[in-house]
Backbone as a printed PyTorch tensor [residue, N CA C, xyz], in Angstrom:
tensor([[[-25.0360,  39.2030, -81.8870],
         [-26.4550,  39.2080, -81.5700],
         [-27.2580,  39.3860, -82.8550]],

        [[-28.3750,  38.5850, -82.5730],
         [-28.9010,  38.4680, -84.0840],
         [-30.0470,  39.9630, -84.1460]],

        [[-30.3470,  40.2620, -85.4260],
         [-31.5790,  41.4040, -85.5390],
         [-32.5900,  41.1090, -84.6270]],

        [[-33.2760,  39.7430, -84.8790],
         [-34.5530,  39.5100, -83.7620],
         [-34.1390,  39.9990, -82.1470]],

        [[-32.8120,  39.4210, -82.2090],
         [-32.6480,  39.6400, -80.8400],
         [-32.6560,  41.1030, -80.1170]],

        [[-31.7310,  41.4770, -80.7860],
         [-31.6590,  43.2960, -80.5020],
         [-32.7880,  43.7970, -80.7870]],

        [[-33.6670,  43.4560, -81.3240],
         [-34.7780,  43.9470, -81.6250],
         [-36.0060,  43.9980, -79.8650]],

        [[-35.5370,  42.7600, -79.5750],
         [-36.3680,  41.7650, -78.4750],
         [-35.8320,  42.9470, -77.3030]],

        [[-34.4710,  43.0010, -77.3050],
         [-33.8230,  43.6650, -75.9370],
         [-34.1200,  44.8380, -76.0170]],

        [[-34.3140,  45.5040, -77.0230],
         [-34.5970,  47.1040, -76.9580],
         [-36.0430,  47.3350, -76.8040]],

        [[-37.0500,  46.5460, -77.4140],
         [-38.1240,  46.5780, -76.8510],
         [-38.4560,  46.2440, -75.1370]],

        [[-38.2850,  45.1580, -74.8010],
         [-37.6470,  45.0910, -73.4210],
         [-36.9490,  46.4540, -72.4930]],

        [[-36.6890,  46.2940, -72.7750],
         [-36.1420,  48.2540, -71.5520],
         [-37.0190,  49.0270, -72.3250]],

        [[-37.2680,  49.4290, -73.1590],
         [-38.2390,  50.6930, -73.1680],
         [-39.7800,  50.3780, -72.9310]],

        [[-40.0480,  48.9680, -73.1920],
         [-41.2560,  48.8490, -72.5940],
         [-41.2200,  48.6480, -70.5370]],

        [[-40.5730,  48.6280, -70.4240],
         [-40.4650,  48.0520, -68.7940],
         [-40.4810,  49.5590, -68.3560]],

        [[-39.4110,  50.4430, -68.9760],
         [-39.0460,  51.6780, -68.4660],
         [-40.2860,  52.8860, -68.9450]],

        [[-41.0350,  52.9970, -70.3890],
         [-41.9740,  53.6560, -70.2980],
         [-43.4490,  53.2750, -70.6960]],

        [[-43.4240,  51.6590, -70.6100],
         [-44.5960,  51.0380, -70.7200],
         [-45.0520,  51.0210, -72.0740]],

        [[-46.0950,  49.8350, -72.3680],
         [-46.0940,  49.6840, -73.9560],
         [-47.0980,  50.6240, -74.7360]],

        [[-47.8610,  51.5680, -73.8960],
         [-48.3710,  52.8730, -74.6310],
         [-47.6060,  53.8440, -75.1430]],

        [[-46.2860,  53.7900, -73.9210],
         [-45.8820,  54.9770, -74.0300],
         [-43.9050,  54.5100, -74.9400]],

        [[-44.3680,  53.5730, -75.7540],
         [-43.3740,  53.7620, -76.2050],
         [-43.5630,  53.4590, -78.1310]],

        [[-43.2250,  53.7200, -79.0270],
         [-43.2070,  53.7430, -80.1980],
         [-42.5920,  52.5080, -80.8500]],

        [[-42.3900,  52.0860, -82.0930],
         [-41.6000,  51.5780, -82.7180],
         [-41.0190,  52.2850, -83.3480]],

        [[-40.5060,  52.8780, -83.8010],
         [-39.4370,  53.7320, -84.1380],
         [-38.4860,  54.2020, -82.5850]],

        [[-38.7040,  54.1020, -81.7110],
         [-37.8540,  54.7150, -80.5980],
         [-37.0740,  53.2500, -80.6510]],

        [[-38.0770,  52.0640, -80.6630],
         [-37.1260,  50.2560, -80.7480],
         [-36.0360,  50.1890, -81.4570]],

        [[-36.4820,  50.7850, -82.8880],
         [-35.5840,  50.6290, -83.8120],
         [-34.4920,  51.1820, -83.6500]],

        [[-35.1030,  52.8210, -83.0350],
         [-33.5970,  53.4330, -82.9410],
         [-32.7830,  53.1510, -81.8590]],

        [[-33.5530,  52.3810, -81.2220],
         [-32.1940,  51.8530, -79.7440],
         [-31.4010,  50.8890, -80.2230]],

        [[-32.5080,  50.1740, -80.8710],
         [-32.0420,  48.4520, -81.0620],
         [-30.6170,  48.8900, -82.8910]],

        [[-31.0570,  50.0290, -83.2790],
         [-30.2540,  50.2540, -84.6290],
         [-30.4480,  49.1960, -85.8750]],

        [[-32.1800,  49.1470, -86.0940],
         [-32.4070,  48.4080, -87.3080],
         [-33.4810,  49.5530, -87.9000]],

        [[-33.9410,  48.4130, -88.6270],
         [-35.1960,  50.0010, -89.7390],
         [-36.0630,  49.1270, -89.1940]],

        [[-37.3040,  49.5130, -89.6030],
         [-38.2280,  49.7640, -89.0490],
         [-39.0580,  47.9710, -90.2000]],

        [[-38.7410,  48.3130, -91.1680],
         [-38.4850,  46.9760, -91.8180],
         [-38.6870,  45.6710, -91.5460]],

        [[-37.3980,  45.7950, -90.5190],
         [-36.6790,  44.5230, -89.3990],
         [-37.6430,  43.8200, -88.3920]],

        [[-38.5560,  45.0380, -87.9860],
         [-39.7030,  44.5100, -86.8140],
         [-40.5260,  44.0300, -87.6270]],

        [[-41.0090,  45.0800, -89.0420],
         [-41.7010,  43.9470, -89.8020],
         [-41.4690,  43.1620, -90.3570]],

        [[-40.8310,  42.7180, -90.3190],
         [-40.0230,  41.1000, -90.9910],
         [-40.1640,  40.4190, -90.1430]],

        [[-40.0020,  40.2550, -88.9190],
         [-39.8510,  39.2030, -87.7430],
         [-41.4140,  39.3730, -86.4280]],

        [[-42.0570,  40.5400, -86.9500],
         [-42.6730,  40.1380, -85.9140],
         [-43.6960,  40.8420, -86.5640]],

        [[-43.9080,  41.3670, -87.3900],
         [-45.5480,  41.8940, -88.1280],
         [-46.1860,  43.2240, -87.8890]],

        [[-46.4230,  43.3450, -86.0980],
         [-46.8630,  44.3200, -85.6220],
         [-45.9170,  44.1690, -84.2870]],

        [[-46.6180,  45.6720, -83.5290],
         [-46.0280,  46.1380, -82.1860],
         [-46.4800,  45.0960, -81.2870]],

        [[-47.7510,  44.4710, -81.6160],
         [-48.7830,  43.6400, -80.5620],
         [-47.7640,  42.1190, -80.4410]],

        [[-47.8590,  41.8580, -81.9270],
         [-47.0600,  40.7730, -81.6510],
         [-45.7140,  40.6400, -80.8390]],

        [[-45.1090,  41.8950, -81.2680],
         [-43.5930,  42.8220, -80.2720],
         [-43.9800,  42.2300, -78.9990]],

        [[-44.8120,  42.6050, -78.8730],
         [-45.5380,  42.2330, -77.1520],
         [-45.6840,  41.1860, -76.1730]],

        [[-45.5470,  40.6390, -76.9970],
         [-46.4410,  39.0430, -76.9400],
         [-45.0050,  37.8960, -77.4420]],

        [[-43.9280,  38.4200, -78.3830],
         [-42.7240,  37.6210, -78.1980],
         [-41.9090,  38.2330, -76.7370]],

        [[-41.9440,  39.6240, -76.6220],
         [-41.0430,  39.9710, -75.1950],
         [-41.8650,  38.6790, -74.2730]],

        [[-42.7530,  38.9900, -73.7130],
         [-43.4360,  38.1170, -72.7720],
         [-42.9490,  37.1290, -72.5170]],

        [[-43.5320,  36.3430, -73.9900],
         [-43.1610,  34.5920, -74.2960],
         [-41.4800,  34.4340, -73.7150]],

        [[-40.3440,  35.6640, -74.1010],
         [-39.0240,  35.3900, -73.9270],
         [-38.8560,  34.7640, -72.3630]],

        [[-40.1750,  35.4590, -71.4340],
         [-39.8880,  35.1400, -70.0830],
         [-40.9430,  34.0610, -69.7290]],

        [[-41.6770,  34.0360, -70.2250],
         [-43.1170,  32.8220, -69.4370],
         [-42.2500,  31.6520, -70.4240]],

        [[-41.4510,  31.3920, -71.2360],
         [-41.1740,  30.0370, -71.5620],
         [-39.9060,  30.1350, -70.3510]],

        [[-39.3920,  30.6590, -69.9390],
         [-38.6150,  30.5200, -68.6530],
         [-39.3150,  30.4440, -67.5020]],

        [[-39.8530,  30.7640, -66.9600],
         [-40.3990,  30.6890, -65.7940],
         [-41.8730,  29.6310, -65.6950]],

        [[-42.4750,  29.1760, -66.6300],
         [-43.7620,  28.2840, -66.7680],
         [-42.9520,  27.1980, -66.1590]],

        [[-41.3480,  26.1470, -66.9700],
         [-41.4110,  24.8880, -66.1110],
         [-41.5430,  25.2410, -64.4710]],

        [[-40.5880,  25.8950, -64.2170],
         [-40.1050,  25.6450, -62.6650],
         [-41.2560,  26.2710, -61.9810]],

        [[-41.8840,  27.0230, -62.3080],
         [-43.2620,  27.1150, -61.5850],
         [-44.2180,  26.0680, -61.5970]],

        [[-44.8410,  25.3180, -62.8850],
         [-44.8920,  24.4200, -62.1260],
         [-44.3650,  23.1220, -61.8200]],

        [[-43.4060,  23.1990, -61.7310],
         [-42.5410,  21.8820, -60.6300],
         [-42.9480,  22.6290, -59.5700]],

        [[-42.2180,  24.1200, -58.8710],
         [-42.7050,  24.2110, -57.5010],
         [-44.3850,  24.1030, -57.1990]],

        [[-45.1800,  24.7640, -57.8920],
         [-46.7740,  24.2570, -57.6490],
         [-46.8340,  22.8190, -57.3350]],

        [[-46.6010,  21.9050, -58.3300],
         [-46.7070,  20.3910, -58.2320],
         [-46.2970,  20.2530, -57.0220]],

        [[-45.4560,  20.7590, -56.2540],
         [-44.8640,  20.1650, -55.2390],
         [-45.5490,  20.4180, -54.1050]],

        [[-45.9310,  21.7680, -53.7930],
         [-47.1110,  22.2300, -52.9320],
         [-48.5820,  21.7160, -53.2110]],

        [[-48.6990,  21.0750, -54.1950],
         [-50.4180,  20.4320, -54.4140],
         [-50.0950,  19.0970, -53.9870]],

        [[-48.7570,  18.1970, -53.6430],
         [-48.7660,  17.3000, -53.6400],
         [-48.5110,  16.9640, -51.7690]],

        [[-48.7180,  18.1040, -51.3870],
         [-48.6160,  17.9670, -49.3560],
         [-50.1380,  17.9620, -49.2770]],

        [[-50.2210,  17.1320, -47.6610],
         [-51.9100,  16.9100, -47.8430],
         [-52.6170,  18.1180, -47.7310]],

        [[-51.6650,  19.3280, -46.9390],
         [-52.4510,  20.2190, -46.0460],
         [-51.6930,  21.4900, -46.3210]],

        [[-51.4590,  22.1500, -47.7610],
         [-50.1540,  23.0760, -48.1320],
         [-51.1200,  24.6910, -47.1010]],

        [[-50.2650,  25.7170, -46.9500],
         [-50.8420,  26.5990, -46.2490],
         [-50.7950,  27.5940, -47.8410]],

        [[-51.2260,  29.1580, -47.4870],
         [-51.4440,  29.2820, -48.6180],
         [-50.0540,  30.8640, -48.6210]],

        [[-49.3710,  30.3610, -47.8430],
         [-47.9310,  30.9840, -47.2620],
         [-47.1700,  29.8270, -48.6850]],

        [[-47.6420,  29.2230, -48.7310],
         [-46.6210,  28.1350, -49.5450],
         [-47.0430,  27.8160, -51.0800]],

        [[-48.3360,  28.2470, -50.8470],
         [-48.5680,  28.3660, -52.3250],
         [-47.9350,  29.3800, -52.8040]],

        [[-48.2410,  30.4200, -52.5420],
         [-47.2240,  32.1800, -52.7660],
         [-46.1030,  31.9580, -52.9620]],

        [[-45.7740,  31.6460, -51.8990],
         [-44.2280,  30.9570, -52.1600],
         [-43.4960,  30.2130, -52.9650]],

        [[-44.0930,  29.8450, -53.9660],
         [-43.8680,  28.8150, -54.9310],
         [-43.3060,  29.1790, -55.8910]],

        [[-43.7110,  31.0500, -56.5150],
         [-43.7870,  31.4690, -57.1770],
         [-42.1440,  32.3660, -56.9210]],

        [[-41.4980,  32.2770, -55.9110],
         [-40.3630,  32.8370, -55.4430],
         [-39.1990,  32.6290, -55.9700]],

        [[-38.5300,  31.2370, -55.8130],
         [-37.5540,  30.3580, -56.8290],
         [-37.6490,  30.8110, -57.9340]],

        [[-38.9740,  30.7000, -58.8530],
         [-38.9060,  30.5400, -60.4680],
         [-38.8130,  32.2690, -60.7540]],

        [[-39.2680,  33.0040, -59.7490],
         [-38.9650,  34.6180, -60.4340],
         [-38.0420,  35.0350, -60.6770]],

        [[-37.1530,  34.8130, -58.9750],
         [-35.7760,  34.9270, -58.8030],
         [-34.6470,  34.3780, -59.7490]],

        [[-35.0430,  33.3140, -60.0740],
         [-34.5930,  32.2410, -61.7040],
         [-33.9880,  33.1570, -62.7420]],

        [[-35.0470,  34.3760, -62.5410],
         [-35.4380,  35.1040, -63.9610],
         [-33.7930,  36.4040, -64.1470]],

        [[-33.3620,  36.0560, -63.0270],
         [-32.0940,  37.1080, -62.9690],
         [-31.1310,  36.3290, -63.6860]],

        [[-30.7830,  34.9380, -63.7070],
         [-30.1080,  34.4780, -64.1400],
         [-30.4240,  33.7910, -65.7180]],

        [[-31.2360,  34.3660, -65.6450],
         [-31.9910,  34.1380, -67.6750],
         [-31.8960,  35.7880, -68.1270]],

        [[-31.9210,  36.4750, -67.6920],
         [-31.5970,  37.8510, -68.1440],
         [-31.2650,  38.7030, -66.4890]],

        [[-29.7240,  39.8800, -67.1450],
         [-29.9140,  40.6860, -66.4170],
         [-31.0730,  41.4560, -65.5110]],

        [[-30.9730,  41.4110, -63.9940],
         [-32.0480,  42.1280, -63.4890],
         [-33.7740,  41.4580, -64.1210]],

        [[-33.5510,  40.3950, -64.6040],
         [-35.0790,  39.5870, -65.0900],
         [-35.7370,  39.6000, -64.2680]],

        [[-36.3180,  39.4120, -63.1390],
         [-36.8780,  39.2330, -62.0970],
         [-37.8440,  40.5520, -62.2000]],

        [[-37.4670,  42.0250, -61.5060],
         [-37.5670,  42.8830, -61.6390],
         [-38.0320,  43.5210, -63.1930]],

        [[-37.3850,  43.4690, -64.3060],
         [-38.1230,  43.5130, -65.8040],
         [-39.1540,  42.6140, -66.0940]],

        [[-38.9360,  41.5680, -65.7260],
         [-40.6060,  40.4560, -65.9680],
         [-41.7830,  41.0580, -65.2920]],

        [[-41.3560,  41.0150, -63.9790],
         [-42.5960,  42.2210, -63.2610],
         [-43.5390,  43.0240, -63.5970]],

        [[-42.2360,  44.0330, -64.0130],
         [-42.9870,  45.7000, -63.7980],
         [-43.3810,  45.2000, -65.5180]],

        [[-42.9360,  44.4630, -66.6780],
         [-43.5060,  44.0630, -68.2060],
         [-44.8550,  43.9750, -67.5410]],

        [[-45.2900,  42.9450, -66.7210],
         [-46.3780,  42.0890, -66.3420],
         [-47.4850,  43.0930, -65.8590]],

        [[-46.9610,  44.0810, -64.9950],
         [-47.4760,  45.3140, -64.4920],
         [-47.8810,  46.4030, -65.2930]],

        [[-46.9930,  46.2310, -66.2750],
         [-47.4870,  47.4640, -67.5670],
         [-48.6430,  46.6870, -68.4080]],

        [[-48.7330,  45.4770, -68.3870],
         [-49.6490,  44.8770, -68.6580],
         [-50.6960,  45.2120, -68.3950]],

        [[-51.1690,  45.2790, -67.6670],
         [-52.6360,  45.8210, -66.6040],
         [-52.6890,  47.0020, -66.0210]],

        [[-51.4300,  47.6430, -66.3040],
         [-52.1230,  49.3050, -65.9180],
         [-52.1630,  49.8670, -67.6970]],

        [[-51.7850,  49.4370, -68.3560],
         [-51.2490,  50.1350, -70.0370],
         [-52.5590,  49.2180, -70.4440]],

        [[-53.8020,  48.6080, -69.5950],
         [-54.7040,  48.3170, -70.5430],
         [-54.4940,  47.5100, -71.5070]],

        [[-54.2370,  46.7730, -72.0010],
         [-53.6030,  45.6800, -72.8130],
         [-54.0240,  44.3940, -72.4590]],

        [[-55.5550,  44.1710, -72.5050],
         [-56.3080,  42.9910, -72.9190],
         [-55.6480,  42.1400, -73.4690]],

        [[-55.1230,  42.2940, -75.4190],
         [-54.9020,  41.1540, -75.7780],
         [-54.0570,  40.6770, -75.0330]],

        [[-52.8190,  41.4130, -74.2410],
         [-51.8370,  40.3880, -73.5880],
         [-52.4070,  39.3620, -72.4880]],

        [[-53.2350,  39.8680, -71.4590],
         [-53.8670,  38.8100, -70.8580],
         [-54.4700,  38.1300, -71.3290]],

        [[-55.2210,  38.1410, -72.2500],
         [-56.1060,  36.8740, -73.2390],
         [-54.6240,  36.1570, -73.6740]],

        [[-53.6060,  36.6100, -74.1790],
         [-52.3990,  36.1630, -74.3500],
         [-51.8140,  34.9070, -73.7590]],

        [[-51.3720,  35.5330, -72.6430],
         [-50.6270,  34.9290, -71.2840],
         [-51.8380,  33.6640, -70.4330]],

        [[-53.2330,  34.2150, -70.5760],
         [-53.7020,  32.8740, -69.8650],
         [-54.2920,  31.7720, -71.5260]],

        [[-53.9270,  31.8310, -72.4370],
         [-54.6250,  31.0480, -73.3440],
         [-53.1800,  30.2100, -73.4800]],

        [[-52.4290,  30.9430, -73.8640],
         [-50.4770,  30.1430, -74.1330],
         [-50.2440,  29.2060, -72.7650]],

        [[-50.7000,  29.8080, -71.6850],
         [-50.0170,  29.0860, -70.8040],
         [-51.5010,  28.8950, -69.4940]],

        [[-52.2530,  27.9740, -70.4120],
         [-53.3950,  27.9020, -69.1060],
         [-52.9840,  27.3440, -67.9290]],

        [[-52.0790,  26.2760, -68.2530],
         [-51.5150,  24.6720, -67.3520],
         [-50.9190,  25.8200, -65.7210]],

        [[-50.2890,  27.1330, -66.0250],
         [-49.6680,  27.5900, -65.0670],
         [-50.8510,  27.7870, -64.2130]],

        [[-51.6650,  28.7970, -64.5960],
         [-53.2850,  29.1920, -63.9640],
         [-53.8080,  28.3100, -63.2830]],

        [[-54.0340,  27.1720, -64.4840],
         [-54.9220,  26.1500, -63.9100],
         [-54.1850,  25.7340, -62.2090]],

        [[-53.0830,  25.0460, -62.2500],
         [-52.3150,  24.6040, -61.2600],
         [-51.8730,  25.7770, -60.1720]],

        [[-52.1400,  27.0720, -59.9410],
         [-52.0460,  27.6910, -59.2090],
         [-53.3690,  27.9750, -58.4790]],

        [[-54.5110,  28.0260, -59.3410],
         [-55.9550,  27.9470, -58.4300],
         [-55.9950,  26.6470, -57.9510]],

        [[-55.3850,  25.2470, -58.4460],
         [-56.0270,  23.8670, -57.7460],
         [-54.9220,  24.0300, -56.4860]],

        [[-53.7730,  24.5790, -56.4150],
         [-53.1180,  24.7150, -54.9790],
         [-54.1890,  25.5180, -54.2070]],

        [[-54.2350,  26.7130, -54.5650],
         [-55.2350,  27.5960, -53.3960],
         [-56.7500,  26.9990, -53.1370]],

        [[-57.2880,  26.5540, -54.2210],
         [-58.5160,  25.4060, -53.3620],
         [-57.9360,  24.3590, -52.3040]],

        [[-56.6980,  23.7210, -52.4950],
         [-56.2780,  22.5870, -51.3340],
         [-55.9340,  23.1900, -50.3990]],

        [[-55.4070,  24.8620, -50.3950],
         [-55.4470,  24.9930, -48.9010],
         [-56.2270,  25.9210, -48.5950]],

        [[-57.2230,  26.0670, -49.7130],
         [-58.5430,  26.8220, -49.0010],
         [-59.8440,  26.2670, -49.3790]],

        [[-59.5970,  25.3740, -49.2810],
         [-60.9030,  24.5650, -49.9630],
         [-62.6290,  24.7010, -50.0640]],

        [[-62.7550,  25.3250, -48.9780],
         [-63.7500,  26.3970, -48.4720],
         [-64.4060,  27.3680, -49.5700]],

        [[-62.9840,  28.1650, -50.7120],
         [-63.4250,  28.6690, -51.3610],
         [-64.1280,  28.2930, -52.5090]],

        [[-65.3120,  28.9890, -52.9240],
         [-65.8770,  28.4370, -54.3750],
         [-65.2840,  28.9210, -55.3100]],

        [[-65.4420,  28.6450, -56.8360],
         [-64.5450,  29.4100, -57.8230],
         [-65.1740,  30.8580, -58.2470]],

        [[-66.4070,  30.8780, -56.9610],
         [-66.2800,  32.7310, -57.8180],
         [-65.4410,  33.8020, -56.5970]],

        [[-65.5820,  33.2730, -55.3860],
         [-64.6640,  33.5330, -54.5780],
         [-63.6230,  33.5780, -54.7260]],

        [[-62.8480,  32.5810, -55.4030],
         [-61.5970,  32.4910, -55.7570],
         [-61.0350,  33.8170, -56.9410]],

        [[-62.3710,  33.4490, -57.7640],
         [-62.1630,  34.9120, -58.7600],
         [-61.9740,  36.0750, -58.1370]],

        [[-62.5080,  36.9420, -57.2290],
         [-62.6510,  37.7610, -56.5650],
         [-61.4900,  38.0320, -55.8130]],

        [[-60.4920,  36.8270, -55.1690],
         [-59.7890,  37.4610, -53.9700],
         [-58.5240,  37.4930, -55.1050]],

        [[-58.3340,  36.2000, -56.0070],
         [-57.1220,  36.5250, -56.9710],
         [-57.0360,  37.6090, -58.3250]],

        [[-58.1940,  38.1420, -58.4080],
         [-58.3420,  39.2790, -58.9140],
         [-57.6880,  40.6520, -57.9960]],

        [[-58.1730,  40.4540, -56.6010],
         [-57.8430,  41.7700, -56.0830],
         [-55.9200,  41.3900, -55.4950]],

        [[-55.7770,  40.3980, -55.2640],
         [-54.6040,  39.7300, -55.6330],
         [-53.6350,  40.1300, -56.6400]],

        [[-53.8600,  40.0400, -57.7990],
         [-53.4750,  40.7090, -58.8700],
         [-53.1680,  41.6390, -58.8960]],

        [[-54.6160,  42.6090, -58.7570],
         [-53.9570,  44.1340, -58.1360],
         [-52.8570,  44.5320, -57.2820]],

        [[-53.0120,  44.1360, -56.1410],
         [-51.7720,  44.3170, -55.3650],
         [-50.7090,  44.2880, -55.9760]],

        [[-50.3820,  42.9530, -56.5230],
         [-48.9960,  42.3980, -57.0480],
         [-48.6290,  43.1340, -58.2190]],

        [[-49.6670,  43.2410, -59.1240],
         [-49.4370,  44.8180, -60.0750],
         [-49.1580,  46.2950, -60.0840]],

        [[-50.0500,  46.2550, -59.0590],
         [-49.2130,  48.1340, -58.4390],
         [-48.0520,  48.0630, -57.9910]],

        [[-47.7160,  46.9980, -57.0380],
         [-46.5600,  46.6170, -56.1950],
         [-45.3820,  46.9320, -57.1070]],

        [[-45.6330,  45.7830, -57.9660],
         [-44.0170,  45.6400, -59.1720],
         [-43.7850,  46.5220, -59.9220]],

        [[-45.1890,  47.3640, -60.5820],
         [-45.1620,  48.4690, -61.6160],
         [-44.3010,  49.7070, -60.6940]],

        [[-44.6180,  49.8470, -59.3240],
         [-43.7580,  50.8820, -58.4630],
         [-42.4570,  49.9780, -57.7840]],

        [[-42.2000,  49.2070, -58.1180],
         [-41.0930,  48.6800, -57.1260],
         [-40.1020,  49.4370, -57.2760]],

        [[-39.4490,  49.8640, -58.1640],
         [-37.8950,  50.7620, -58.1130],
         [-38.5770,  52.0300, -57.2830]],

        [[-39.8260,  52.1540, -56.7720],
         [-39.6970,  53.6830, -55.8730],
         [-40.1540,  53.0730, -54.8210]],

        [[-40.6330,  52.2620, -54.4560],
         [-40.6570,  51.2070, -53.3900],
         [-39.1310,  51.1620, -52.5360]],

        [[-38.4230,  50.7090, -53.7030],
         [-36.8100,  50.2450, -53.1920],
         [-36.1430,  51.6890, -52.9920]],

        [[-36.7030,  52.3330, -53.6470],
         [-36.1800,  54.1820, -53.1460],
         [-36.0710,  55.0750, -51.3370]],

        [[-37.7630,  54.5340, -51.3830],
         [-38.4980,  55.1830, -50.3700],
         [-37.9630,  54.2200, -49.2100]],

        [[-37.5910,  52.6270, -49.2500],
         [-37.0740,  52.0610, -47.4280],
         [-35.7890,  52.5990, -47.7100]],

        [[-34.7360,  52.9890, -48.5780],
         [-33.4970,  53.3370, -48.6080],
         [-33.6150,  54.7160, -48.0260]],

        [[-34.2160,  55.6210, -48.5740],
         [-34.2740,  57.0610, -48.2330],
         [-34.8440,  57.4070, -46.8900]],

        [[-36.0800,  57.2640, -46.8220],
         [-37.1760,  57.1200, -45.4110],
         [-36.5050,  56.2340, -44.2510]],

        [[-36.4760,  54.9790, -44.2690],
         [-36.1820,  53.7960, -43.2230],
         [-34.5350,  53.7490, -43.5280]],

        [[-33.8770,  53.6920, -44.2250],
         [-32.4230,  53.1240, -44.2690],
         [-32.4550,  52.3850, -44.6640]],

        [[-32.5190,  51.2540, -44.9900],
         [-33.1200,  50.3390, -45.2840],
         [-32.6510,  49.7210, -46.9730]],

        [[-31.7070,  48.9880, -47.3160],
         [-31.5540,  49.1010, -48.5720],
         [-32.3280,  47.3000, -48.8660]],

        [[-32.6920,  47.2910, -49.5450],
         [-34.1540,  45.8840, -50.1440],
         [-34.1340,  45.8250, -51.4940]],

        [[-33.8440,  44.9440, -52.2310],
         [-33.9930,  44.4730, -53.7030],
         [-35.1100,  43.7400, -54.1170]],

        [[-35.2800,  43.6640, -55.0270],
         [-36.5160,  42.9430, -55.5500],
         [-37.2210,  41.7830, -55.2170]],

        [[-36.1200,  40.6610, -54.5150],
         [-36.2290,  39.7840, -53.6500],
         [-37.4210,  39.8560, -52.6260]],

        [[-37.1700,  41.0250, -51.7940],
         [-37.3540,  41.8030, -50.1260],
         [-38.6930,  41.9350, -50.7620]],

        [[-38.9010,  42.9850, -51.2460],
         [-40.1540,  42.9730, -51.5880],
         [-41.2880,  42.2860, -51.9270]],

        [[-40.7190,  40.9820, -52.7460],
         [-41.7600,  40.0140, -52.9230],
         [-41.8960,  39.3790, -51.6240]],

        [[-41.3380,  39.0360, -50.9900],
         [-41.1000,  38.5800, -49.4950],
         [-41.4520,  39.2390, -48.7250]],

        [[-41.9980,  40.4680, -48.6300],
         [-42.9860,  40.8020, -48.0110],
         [-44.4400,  41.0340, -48.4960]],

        [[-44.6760,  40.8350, -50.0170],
         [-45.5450,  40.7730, -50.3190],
         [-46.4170,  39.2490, -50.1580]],

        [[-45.1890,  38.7010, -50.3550],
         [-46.2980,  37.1990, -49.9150],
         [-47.3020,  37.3440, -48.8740]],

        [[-46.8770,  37.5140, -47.6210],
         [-47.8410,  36.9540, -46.2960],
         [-49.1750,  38.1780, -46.7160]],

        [[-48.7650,  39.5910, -47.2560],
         [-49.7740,  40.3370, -47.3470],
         [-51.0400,  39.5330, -48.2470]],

        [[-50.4980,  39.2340, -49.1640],
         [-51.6270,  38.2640, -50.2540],
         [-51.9450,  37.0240, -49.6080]],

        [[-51.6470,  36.3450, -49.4080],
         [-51.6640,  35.1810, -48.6280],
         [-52.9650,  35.3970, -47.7690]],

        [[-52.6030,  36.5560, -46.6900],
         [-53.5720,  36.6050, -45.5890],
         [-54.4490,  37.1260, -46.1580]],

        [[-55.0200,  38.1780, -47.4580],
         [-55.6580,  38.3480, -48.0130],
         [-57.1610,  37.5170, -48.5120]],

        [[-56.0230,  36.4990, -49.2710],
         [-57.0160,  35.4730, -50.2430],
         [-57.0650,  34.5660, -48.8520]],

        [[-56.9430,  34.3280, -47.7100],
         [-56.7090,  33.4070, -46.8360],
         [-58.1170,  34.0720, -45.6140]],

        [[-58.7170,  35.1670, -45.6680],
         [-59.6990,  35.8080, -45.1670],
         [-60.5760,  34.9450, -45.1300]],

        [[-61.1360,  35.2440, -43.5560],
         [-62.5640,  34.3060, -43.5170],
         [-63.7300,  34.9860, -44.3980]],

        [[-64.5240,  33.4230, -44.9580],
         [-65.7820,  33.9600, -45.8440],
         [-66.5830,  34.8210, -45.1130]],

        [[-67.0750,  35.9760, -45.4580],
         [-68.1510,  36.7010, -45.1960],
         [-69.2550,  36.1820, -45.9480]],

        [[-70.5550,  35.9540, -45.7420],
         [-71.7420,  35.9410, -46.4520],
         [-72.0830,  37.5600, -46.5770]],

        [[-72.6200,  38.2640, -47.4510],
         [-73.0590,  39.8280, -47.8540],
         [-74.5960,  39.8230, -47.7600]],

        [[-74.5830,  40.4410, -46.6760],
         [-76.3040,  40.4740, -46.1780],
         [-77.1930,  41.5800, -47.0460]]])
């Protein structure tokens, strides 16, 4: 394994596990067993650290998302059960591009937006608009109804959900095992998170009197 790499993987678990505030470069180094040097040689700063973990997973998961989008924009009448759904295949993908990926892309994505970390979203939608773009032109075809500030609004609070959701999922997967019996993997969960979002952004318009 090369320096960049070990470098990449140790940032990876300690950012997933204590989020990118709460973790140092020097704790990287000392997992990953380089100097401190090494990160600056290959990657400059922590931000940039940030922003290659990411890239390791959105250049995996951008094609096949959208192939599945393309495929749901291309039915006359997609529901918006199927737009959500789209996004299922290419996550799940993510286990077989890295151990447990699925679940680490997530809760990364989730530390994203609770750890405050602007530049990464200016990041993630400037590198990869084509994904964005093609996920709002599905939810206008099967909600067509909506305008684009509407749209802002419900996939914003959208977001939220799906961010608290993943950032807690390992106590999520705790609490149906312990409480219900119930044993559910990362899978289960998104699978029930779909129809919740779905019916969400799928709400009849209110006008606000």
């Amino acid at each position: 394994m090369s320096t960049k790499e070990k470098i990449l993987d140790a940032a990876e678990k300690l950012f997933s596990d204590n989020g990118f505030n709460g973790t140092s470069l020097r704790e990287i180094t000392s997992l990953a067993e380089v100097n401190l040097a090494a990160v600056n040689y290959h990657f400059g700063s922590k931000k940039e650290l940030i922003k290659a973990v990411m890239s390791r997973y959105m250049n995996e998961l951008s094609p096949r998302l959208m192939t599945t989008l393309n495929s749901v924009q291309a039915k006359d009448k997609p529901t918006l059960i199927e737009v959500f759904s789209a996004f299922v295949e290419p996550l799940l993908a993510l286990n077989l591009f890295r151990e447990n990926g699925t679940a680490t892309f997530l809760q990364l994505l989730g530390r994203g937006y609770t750890d405050s970390q602007g530049f990464l979203r200016w990041f993630l939608t400037t590198k990869y608009p084509q994904v964005i773009e093609n996920f709002i032109a599905a939810v206008q075809k099967a909600y067509p109804e909506l305008d684009a500030e509407e749209i802002f609004w419900r996939l914003h609070f959208t977001m939220g959900t799906v961010v608290f959701t993943m950032s807690s999922s390992d106590a999520l997967i705790d609490i149906a095992q312990s409480d219900y019996n119930n044993q559910v993997g990362i899978e289960d969960v998104i699978a029930k998170l779909i129809p919740y979002v779905a019916a969400g952004v799928g709400a009849p318009i209110q006008q606000v009197q």
